[in-house]
LOMAR-424803 format. One line per 10 residues: their letters; for each residue x, y, z of C-alpha. Coordinates in steps of 0.25 Angstrom, whole numbers. Layout:
A	X Y Z | ...
This chain:
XXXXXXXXXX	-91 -27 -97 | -102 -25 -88 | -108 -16 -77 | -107 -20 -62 | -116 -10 -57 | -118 -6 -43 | -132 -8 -39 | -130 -5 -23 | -118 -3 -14 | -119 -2 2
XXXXXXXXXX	-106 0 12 | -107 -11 22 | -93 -7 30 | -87 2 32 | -72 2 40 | -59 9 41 | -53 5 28 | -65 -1 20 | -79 -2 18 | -86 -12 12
XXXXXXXXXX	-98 -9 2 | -106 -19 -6 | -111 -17 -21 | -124 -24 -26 | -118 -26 -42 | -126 -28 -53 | -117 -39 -60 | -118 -42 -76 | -133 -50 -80 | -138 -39 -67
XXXXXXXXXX	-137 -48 -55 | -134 -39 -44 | -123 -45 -33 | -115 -40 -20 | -100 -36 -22 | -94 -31 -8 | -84 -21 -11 | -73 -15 0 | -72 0 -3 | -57 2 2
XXXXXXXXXX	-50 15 0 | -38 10 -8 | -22 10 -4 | -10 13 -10 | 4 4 -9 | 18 9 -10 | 31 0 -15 | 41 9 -10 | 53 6 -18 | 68 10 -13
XXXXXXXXXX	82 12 -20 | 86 -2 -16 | 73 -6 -24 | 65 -12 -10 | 52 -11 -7 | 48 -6 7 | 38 -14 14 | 29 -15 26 | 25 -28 34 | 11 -25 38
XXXXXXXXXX	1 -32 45 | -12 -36 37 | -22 -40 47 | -34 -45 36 | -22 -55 33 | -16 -57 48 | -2 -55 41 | 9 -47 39 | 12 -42 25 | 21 -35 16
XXXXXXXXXX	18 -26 9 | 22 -11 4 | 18 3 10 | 1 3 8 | -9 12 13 | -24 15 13 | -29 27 3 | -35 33 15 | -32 48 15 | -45 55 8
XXXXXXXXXX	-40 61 -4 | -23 56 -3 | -16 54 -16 | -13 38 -16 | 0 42 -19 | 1 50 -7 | -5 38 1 | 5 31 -4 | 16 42 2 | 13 42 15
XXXXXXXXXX	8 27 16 | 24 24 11 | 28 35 22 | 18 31 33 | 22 15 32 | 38 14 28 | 39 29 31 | 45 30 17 | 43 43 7 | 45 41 -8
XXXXXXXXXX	50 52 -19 | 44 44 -31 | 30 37 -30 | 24 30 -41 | 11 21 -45 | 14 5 -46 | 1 -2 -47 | -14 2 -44 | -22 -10 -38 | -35 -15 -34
XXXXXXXXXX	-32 -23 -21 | -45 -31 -22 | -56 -27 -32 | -64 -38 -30 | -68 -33 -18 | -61 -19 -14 | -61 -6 -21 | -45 -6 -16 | -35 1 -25 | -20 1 -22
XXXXXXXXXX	-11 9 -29 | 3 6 -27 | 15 16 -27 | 30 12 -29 | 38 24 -20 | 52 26 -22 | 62 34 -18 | 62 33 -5 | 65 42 9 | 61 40 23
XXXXXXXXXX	50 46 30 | 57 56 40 | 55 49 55 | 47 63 61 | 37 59 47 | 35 43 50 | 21 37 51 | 18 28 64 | 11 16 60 | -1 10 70
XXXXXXXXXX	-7 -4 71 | -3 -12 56 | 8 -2 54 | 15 -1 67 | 25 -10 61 | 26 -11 47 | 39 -20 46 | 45 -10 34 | 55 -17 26 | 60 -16 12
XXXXXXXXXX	63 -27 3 | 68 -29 -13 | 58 -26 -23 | 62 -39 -30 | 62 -48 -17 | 49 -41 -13 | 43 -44 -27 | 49 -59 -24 | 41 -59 -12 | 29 -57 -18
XXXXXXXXXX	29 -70 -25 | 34 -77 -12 | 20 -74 -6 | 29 -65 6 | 21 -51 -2 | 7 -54 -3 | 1 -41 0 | -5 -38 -13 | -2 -23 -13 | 13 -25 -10
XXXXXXXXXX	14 -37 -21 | 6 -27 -31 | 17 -17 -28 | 28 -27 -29 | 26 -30 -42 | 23 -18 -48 | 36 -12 -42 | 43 -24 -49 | 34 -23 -63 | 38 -8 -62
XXXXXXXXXX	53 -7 -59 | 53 -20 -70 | 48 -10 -81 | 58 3 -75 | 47 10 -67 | 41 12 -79 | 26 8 -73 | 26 17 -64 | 14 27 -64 | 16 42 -57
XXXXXXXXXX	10 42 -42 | 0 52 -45 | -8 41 -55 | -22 42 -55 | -28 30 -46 | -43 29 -52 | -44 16 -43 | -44 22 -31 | -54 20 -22 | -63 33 -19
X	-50 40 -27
């Protein structure tokens, strides 16, 4: 395989969530292109499953799409040196003011990496309890009103192929929820798993 080497690299944005750098790479035979590259911090999801085997989800508002979407418990890796899993906690407690006793790795993606250096790791969470009311989180502006509601795994899964789930973190989370109570759990990898993908990890 050969080298992509980095010749040069200049930030040409910088905003609240991403910044937007690009790379002069010297491509095989030694011409040297332009590749724009969005430097994001990462995110993790959560598919937090309960005892009637449901999935609690968020209906959220996606303004780059103009839509409302479906999708699981996400958040930002934004806190300066928090554990992913623990991201993860308090994003599951701050949007569906859920805790969760077990916590577990389903699926490490990149979001984008034609483009993006975005990772995503998601967690299934089960065992579930409420977040005391004196403890709950008040969303502002896209989370105000979240529309939380739980669903079937195997409808949600169905739901996937009906095009009504198209967030690409939520569908990713869906089907490896299924894949893995499919094959008894037995995918599963332990919440503290070494993420090498992160961005800036």
């Amino acid at each position: 395989m050969s080298d992509f080497d980095t010749v040069s690299s200049r930030t040409v944005y910088t905003g609240h969530v991403l910044t937007l750098r690009v790379d002069e790479v010297r491509m095989p035979g030694g011409e040297v292109k332009d590749r724009e590259v969005v430097e994001q911090p990462g995110a993790v999801g959560i598919v937090a499953l309960d005892e009637q085997d449901r999935v609690v989800f968020i209906r959220q508002y996606r303004h780059p799409v103009g839509e409302w979407l479906i999708e699981i418990p996400a958040g930002l890796l934004d806190v300066p040196e928090e554990k992913a899993y623990a991201t993860a906690a308090r994003e599951l407690a701050e949007e569906v003011a859920l805790s969760a006793r077990r916590w577990d790795v389903l699926v490490d993606l990149h979001m984008s990496p034609g483009l993006s250096t975005e990772a995503v790791r998601i967690y299934l969470a089960r065992d579930l309890a409420p977040v005391p009311d004196s403890d709950r989180h008040v969303g502002i502006d896209e989370e105000a009103d979240l529309g939380i509601h739980r669903r079937p795994l195997d409808e949600a899964v169905a739901a996937v192929f009906t095009g009504e789930i198209d967030n690409a973190l939520t569908v990713a989370g869906l089907l490896a929820t299924a894949y893995a109570r499919e094959h008894g759990w037995s995918t599963l990898r332990p919440a503290h798993t070494p993420w090498s993908a992160r961005p800036n990890h």
